[in-house]
C-alpha positions as CSV (number, residue, x, y, z in Angstrom):
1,X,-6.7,-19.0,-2.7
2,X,-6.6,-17.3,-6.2
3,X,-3.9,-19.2,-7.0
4,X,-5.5,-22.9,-6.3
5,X,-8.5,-21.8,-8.3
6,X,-6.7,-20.7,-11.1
7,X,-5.0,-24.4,-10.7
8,X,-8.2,-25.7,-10.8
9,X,-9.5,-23.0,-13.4
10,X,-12.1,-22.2,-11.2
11,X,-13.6,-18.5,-12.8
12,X,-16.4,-18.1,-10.4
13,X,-14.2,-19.0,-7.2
14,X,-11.5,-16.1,-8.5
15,X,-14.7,-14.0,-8.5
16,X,-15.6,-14.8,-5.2
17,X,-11.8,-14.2,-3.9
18,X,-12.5,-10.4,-5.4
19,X,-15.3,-9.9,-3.6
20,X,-13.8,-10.8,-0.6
21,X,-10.9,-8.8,-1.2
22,X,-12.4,-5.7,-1.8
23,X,-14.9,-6.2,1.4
24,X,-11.9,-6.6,3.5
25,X,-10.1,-3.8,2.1
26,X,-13.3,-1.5,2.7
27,X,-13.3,-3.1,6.6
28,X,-9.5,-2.7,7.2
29,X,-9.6,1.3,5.4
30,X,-12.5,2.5,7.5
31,X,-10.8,0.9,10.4
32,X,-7.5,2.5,10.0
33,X,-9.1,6.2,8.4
34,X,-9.7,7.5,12.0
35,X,-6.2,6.7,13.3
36,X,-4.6,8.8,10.4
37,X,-7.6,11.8,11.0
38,X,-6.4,12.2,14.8
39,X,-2.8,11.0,14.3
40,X,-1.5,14.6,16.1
41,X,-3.5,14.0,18.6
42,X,-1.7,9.9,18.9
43,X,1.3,11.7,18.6
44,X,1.1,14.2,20.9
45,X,0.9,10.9,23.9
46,X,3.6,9.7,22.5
47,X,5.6,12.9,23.3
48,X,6.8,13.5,19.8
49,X,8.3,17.1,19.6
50,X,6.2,19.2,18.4
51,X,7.8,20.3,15.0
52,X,7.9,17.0,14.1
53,X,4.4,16.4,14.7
54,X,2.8,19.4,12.6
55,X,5.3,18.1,9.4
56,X,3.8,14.9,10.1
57,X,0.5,15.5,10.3
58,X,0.8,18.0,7.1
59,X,1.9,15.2,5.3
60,X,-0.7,12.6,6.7
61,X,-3.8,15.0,6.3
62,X,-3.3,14.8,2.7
63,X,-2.3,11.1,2.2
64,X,-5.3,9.8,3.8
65,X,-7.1,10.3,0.8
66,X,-4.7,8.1,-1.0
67,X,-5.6,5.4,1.8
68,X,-8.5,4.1,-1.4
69,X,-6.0,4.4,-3.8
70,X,-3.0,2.3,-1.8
71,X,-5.5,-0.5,-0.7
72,X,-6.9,-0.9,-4.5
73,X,-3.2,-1.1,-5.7
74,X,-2.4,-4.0,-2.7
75,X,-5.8,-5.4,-4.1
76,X,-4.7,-5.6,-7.8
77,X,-0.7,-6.8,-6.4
78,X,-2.2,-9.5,-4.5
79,X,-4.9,-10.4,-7.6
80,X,-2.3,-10.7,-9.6
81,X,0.4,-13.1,-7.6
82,X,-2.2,-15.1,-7.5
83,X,-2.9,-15.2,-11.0
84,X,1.1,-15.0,-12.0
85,X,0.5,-12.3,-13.6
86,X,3.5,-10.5,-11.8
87,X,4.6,-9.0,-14.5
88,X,1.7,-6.4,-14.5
89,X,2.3,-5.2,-11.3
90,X,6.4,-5.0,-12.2
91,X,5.2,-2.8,-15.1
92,X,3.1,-0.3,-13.1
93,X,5.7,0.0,-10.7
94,X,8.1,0.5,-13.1
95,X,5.5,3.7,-14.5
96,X,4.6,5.0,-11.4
97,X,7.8,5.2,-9.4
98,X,9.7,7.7,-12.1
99,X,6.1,9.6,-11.9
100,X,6.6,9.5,-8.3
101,X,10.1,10.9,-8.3
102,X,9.2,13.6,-11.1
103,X,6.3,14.8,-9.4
104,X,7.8,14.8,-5.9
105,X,10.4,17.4,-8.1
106,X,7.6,19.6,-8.9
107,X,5.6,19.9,-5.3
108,X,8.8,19.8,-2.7
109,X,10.9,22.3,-4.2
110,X,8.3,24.4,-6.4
111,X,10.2,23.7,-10.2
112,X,8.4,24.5,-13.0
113,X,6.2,27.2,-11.6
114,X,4.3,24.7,-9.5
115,X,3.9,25.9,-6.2
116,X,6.4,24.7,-3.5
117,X,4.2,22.5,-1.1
118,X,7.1,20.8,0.8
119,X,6.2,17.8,2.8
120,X,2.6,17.8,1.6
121,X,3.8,17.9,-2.0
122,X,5.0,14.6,-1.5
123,X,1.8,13.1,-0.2
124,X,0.2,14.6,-3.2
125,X,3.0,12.9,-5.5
126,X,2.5,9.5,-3.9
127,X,-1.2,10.0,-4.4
128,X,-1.0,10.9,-7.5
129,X,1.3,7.5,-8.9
130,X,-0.9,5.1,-6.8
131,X,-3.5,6.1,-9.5
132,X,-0.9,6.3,-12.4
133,X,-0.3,2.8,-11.4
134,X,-4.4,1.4,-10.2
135,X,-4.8,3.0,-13.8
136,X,-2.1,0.4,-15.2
137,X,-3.5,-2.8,-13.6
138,X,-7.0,-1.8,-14.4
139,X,-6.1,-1.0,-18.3
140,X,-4.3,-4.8,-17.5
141,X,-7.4,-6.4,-16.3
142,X,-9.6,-5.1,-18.8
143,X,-7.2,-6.9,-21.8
144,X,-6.6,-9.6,-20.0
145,X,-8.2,-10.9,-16.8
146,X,-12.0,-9.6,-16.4
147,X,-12.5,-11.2,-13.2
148,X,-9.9,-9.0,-11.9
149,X,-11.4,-5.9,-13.1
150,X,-12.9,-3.3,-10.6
151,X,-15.1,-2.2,-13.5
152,X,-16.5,-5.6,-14.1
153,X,-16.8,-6.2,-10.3
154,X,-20.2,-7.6,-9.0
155,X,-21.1,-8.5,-5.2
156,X,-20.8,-11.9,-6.0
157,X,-19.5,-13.4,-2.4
158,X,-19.9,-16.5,-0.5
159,X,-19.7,-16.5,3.2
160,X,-17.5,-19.7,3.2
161,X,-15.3,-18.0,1.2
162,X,-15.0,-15.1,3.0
163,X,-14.9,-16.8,6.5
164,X,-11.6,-18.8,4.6
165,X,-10.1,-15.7,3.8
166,X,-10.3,-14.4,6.8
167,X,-8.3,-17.4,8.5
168,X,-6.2,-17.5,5.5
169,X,-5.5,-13.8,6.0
170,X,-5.2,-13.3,9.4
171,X,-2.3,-14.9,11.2
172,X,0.0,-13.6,7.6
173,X,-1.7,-10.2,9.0
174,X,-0.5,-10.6,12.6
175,X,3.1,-11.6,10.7
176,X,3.4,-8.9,8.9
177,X,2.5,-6.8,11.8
178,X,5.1,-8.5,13.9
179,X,7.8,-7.9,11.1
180,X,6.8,-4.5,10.2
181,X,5.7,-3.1,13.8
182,X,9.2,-3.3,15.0
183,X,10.6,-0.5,12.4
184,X,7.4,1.5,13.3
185,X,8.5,1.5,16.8
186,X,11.8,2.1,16.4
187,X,10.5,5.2,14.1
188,X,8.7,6.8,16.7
189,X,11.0,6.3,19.3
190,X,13.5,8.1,17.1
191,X,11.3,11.1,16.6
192,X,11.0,11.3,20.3
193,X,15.0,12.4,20.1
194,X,14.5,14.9,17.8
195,X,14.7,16.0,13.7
196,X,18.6,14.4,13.4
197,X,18.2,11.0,15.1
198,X,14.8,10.8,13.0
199,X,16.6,10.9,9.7
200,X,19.3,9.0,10.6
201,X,16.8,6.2,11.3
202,X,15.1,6.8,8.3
203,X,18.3,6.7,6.0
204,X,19.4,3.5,7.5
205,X,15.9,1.8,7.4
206,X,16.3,2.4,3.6
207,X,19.4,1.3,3.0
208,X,18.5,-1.8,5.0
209,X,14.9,-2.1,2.7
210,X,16.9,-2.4,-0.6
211,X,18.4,-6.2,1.1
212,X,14.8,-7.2,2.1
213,X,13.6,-6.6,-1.4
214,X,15.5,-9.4,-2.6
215,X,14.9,-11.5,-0.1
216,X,10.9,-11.0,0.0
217,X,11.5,-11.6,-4.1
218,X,12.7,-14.7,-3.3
219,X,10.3,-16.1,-1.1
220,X,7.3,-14.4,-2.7
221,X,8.9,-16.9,-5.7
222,X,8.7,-20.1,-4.2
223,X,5.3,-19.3,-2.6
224,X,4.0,-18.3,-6.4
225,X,5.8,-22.0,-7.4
């Protein structure tokens, strides 16, 4: 939709597609915030071993406040494909995955004299980039694209609109879902095996993640075009 009223240089639609965004990024995060609060308890019917579930609730007790942050940075990636402004969200990337790394180096291990936080280190580190990089596109949207600005947001919306959005955005939700869902299972039913199966999952998803980045590049092109 941001991308057929910037066809049509249509500001005050683009402003209306904001609002909309961010009123379906509030619904979705409040939705979802409970879920990650009592995620031992999910786990726990699930039969997860027990280890397993106290590193993993560590790590998601402290990345639910990054829940803001990772829907604002999806909000400013999705702004901006529509816009084709791709190249701002390749350069905060580009920032906040070294910071990402660097940090993550500091919490895990305890260099530097910072304290050695292990797993919850790195759900501070990711925190901590998301806003290195909603910093970026914000900095971005001030130079360049006002109507994209959370700082010169207004509660401009139209009920049409958001009605559209929300048929628009729905079925490429359940997609997603569909796609993604299918890993997530296979996760937890890995976890349910133990610490070694776990991370032999988990290595192998990534190395099969570096293929489907090209492939979602590709598509995400001709969708743009």
């Amino acid at each position: 939709q941001v991308a057929e009223a910037r066809g049509k240089s249509d500001k005050l639609s683009i402003k209306f597609h904001q609002c909309d965004a961010i009123i379906l990024t509030v619904i979705y995060g409040a939705f979802v915030w409970p879920f990650l609060i009592y995620s031992d308890l999910i786990f726990e019917l699930i039969h997860i071993p027990e280890p397993l579930i106290n590193e993993s609730h560590s790590y998601i007790r402290i990345y639910v406040f990054s829940l803001i942050p990772y829907l604002l940075f999806q909000y400013y990636r999705a702004m901006y494909s529509g816009l084709g402004e791709t190249s701002a969200i390749a350069a905060s990337v580009a920032i906040s995955a070294p910071v990402n790394v660097f940090v993550n180096y500091l919490l895990i291990y305890g260099n530097f004299g910072f304290p050695e936080l292990g797993i919850v280190g790195a759900a501070v580190a990711t925190g901590i980039a998301l806003m290195v990089a909603i910093l970026i596109n914000e900095i971005h949207a001030l130079k360049k694209h006002h109507q994209v600005s959370l700082f010169k947001f207004s509660l401009k919306w139209d009920p049409k609109s958001l009605v559209r959005s929300i048929r628009l955005g729905g079925p490429i939700a359940v997609i997603f879902l569909g796609e993604t869902g299918q890993y997530y299972v296979l996760t937890i039913i890995a976890a349910s095996f133990g610490v070694t199966a776990l991370a032999a999952h988990g290595i192998a998803f990534q190395v099969v993640c570096i293929f489907l980045v090209f492939m979602g590049s590709s598509s995400r092109c001709s969708t743009l075009h």
